[in-house]
C-alpha positions in Angstrom: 37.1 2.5 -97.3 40.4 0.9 -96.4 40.6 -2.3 -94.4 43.4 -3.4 -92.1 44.5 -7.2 -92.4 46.7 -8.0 -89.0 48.9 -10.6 -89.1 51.5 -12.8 -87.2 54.0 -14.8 -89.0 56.0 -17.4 -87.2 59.1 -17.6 -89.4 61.9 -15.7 -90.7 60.2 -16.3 -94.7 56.6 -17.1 -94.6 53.6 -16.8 -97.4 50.5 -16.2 -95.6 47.6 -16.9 -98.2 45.1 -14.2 -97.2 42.5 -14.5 -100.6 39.5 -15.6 -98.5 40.2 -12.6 -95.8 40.2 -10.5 -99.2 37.0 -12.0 -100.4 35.5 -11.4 -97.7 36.1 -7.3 -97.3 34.1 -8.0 -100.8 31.5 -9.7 -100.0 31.4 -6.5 -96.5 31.8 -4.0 -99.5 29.3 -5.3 -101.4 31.1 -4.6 -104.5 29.7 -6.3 -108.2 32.3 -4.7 -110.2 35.6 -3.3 -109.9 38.7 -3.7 -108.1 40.6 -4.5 -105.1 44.6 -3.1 -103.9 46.1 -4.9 -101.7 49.1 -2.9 -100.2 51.5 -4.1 -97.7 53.4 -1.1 -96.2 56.6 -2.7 -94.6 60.3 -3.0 -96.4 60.9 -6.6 -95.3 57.9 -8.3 -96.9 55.3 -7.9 -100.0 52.4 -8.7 -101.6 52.4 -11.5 -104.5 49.9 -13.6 -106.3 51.2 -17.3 -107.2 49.6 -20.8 -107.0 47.3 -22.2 -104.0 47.1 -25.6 -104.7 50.2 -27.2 -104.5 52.4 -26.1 -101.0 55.1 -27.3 -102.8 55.2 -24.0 -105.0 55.4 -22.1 -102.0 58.1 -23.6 -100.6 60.3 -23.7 -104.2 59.5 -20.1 -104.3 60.8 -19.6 -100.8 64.0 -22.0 -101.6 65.1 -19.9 -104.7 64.5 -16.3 -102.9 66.9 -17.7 -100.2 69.8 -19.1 -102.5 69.5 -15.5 -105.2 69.4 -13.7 -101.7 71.1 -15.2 -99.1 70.7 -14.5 -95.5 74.2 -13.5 -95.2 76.6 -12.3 -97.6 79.9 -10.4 -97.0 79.4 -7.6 -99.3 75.9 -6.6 -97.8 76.0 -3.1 -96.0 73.0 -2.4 -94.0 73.3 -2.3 -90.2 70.8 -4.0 -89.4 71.2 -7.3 -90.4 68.6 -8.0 -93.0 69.5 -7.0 -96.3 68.5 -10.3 -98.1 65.0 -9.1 -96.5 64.6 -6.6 -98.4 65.6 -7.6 -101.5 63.2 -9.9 -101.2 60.5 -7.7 -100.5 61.5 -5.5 -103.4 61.1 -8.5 -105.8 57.6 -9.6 -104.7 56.8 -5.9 -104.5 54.5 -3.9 -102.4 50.9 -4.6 -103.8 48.9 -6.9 -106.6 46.0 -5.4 -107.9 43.2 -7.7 -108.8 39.7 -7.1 -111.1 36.1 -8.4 -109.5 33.6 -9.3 -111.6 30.1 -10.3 -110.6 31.4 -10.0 -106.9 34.5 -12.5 -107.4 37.8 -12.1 -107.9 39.0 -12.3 -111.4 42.0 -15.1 -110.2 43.1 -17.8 -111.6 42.2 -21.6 -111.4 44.7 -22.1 -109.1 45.6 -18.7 -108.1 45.9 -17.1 -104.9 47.0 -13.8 -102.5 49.7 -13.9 -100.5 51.4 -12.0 -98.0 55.0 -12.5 -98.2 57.2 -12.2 -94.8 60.9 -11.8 -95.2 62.0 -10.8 -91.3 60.0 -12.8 -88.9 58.2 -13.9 -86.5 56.6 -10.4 -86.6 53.6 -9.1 -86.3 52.3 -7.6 -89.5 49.7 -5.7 -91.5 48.3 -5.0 -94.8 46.1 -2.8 -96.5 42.9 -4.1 -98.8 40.9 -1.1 -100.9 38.4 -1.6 -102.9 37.3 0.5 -105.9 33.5 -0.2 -107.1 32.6 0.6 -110.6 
C-alpha cells in the first residue's frame, strides 16, 4: 500500500522533518522487517536524510544550498523563475530509502527524514511505501 503525506510549507526553503509520520505508517503496516520509500514527486523539492538534533544543521544546510544556488542569477534560463529550485531539488533528490528492523527504522543516532521545499509556501505531498519481508 502507498500512503500519501500532505504537507504545507510556509517558506520559500523549508525542511519539514516528517520521521515520526513515517514511523507511524509502520507501526499502521505492521511491518517487522523490511523497508520503507519515501518518494516526493514534485521538481522543486526532495527527500533527504540529515541530522535531527541540532536545528542549526538545518539551517547551515539551507544557507550553503542558497549561496551554490542562488535565487537569482543572470545566466539562468527557465521562464518561470525558479531555477535555483530545482537544482536544489535535484541535489537532495527525489527519495531515501530506509531498512526496518524489528519494526524501527534502521536510522541513525541522530538521524532523521526530511522533506525538503525549495518553492514555497506550497502545499505539498509525498509518497511513503513500505516493502515487508
Amino acid at each position: 500500500m502507498v500512503h500519501k503525506l500532505e504537507l504545507r510549507t510556509s517558506q520559500r526553503d523549508q525542511f519539514i522533518e516528517i520521521t515520526d509520520r513515517v514511523r507511524k505508517i509502520i507501526e499502521q503496516e505492521n511491518v517487522r522487517d523490511g523497508m520503507v520509500i519515501v518518494y516526493c514527486p514534485h521538481t522543486t523539492a526532495g527527500i533527504t536524510i540529515n541530522e535531527n538534533a541540532d536545528p542549526d544543521v538545518v539551517h547551515d544546510m539551507l544557507m550553503r544550498l542558497d549561496e551554490v544556488y542562488p535565487w537569482e542569477h543572470s545566466k539562468y534560463r527557465h521562464a518561470e523563475g525558479n531555477s535555483a529550485s530545482h537544482l536544489k531539488a535535484s541535489t537532495m533528490g527525489a527519495s531515501q530509502t530506509v531498512l526496518v528492523a524489528d519494526g524501527n527504522l534502521i536510522l541513525g543516532t541522530w538521524q532523521g527524514i526530511y522533506f525538503c521545499e525549495f518553492d514555497g509556501p506550497r502545499r505539498r505531498t509525498c509518497y511513503v511505501k513500505v516493502q515487508k519481508d
